[in-house]
C-alpha positions in Angstrom: 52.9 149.0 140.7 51.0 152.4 140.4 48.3 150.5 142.3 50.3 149.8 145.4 51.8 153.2 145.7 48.8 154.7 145.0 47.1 153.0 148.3 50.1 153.6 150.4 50.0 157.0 149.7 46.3 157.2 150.5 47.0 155.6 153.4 49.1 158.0 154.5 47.1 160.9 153.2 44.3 159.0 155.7 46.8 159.4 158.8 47.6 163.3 157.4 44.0 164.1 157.8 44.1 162.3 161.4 47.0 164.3 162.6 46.0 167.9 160.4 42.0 167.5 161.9 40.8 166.2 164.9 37.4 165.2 164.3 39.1 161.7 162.2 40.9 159.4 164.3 43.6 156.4 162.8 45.2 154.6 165.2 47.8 152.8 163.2 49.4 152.5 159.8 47.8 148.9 159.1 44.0 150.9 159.7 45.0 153.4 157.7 45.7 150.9 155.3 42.5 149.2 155.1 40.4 152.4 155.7 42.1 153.3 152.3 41.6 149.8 150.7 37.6 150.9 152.3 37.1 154.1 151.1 38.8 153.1 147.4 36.1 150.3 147.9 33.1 152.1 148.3 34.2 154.6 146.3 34.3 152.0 142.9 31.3 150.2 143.7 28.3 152.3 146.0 29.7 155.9 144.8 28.5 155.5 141.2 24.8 153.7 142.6 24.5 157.0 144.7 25.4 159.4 141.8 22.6 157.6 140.0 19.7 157.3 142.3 20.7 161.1 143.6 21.0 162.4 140.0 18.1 165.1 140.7 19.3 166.4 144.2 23.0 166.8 142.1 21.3 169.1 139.3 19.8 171.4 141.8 22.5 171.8 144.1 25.0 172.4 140.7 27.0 169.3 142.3 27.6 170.2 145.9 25.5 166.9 146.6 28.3 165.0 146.2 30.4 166.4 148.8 27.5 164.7 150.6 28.2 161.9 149.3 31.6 161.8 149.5 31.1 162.6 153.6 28.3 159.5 153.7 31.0 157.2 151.7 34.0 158.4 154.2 31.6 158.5 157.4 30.5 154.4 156.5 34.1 153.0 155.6 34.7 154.4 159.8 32.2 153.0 161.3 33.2 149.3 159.8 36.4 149.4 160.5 37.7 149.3 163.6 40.5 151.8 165.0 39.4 154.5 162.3 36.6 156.5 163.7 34.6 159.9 162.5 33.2 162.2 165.2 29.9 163.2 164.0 28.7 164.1 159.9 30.6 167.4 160.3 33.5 165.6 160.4 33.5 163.3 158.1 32.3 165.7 155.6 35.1 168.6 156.4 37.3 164.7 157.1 36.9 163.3 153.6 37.2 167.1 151.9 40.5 167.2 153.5 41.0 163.4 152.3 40.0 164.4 148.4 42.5 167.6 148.9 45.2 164.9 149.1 44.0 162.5 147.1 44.0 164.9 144.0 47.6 165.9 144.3 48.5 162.0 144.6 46.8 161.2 141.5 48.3 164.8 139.6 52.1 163.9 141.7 51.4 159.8 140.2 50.3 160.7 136.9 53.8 162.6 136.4 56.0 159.9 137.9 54.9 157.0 135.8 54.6 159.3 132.5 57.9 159.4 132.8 58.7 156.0 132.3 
């Protein structure tokens, strides 16, 4: 159940960042839902792979790599899908910031509700 809420919410966290910035474009709640399904995606499998193999560009940077990253990760899952669409590597990296802002207080606001129980 946590799951399912959990991807709607980033769905609609993914249609927040369309409407607060307009560099990301969504043009429906179904893309938004698959952009999320996406980006959770690439996230679990090709995030970790990228960690790895950019381990020593991470060190030096003290982590700010990985906003890289997370802007790379964000910028692919748009340009698969259509109906979801990044202007430009400025946007998806400010785009997917704006995207993790939302995505922390989901996971803090989820973590609450279903402690609860």
């Amino acid at each position: 159940m946590k799951l399912i809420v959990k991807w709607l919410l980033n769905a609609t966290a993914l249609l927040a960042v369309a409407s607060i910035y307009s560099g990301v474009e969504v043009s429906n709640f179904a893309t938004a839902l698959v952009a999320a399904l996406v980006i959770g995606l690439f996230n679990l499998f090709l995030r970790p792979i990228l960690i790895v193999l950019t381990l020593p560009v991470t060190l030096l940077t003290m982590g700010l790599f990985l906003f890289i990253i997370n802007a790379l990760l964000f910028w692919a899952a748009a340009t698969m899908l259509d109906g979801f669409q990044v202007r430009g590597f400025a946007a998806a990296l400010l785009g997917s910031f704006i995207y993790s802002a939302f995505g922390l207080v989901i996971d803090s606001a989820l973590e609450r509700l279903f402690a609860q129980r």
